[in-house]
C-alpha positions in Angstrom: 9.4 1.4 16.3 8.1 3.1 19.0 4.8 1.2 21.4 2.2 3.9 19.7 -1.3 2.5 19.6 -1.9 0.3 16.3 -4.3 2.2 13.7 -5.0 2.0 10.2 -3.2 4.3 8.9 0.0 6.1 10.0 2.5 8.4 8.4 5.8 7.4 9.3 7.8 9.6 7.3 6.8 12.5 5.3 6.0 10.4 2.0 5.3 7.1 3.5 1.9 6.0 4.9 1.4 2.3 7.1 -1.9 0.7 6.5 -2.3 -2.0 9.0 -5.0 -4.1 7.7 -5.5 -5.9 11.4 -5.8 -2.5 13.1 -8.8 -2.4 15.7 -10.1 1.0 13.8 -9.8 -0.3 10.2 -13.4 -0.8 9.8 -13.8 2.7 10.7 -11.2 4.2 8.5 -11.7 6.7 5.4 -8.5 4.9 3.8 -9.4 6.8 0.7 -9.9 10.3 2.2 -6.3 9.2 4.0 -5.0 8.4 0.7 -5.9 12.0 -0.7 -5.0 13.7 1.9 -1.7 12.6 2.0 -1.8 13.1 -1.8 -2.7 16.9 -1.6 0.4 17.2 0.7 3.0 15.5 -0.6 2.2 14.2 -4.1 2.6 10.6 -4.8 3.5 8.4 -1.7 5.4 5.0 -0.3 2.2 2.8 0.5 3.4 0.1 3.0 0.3 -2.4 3.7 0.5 -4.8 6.6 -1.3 -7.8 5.5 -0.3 -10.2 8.6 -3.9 -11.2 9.6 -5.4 -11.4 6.3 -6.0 -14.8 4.5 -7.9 -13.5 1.4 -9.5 -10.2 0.1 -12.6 -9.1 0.4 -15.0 -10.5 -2.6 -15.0 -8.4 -5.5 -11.9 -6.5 -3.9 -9.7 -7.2 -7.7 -12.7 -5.5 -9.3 -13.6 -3.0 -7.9 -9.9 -1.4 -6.6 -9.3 -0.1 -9.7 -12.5 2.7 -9.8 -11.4 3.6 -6.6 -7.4 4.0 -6.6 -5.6 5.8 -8.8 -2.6 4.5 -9.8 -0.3 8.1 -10.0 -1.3 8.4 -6.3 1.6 5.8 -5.9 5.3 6.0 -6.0 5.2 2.2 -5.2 3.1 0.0 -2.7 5.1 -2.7 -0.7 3.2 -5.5 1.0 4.2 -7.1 4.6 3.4 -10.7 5.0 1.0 -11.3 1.8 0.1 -14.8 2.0 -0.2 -16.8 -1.7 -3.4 -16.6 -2.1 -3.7 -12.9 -1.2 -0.4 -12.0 -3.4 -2.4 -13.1 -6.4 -5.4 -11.2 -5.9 -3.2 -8.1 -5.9 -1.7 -9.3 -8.9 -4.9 -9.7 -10.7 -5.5 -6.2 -8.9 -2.6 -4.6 -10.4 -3.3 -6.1 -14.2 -6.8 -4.4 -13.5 -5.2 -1.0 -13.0 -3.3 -1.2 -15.9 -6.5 -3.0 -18.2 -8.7 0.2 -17.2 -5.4 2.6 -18.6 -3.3 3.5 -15.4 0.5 3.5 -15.4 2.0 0.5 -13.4 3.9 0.8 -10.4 6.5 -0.8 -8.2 4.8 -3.9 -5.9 7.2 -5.4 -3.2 6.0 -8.3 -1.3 8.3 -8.5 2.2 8.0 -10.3 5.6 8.4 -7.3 7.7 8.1 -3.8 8.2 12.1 -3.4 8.5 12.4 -5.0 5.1 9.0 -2.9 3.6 11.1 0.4 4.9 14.7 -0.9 3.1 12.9 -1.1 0.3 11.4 2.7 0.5 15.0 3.0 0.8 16.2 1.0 -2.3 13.9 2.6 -4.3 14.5 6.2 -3.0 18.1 5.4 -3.9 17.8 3.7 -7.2 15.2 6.7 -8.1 18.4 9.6 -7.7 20.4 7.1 -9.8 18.2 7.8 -12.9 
């Protein structure tokens, strides 16, 4: 990893975009608008979200998600350093997506951005196996 300023979102390989939650320009990040444009350039995506500072969601964040992501955007979202409390409210966030009719999709849970890229990795493998 090379010493490159820390900002919300950043591609780190052609289908896999970093969202560091504790980035000092998160508040002022289009992550959506990131999302699609990603989306119109590659098709669905790796979504690796660094959760290190966060100790719960935002209020209403399990209800209202699901208007605003699409699911198919999504080859599989992995999660660095969710803590408890926060890895249930993206469960409840994930059963929401699927409740309101989109498909389900990988979620990994990992302690660090080595082990969120092994599993790009995995999956990318285990996806040519099929």
């Amino acid at each position: 990893m090379t010493d490159t300023p820390l900002t919300a979102l950043r591609e780190l390989d052609r289908d896999v975009l970093l969202l560091s939650m504790n980035a000092p320009d998160f508040g002022d990040t289009d992550i959506i608008k990131g999302f699609r444009d990603l989306l119109e350039r590659v098709g669905p995506f790796y979504l690796i979200t660094d959760l290190t500072e966060v100790k719960t969601l935002g209020r209403g964040a399990a209800d209202d998600g699901p208007d605003m992501l699409r699911s198919e955007w999504f080859k599989a979202v992995i999660y660095i350093n969710a803590s408890r409390t926060v890895r249930m409210l993206l469960k409840v966030f994930n059963m929401g997506m699927f409740l309101k009719g989109q498909r389900d999709f990988p979620m990994i849970f990992t302690n660090s951005l080595e082990e969120a890229l092994q599993a790009v990795e995995d999956l990318r493998a285990k996806g040519n196996q099929e």
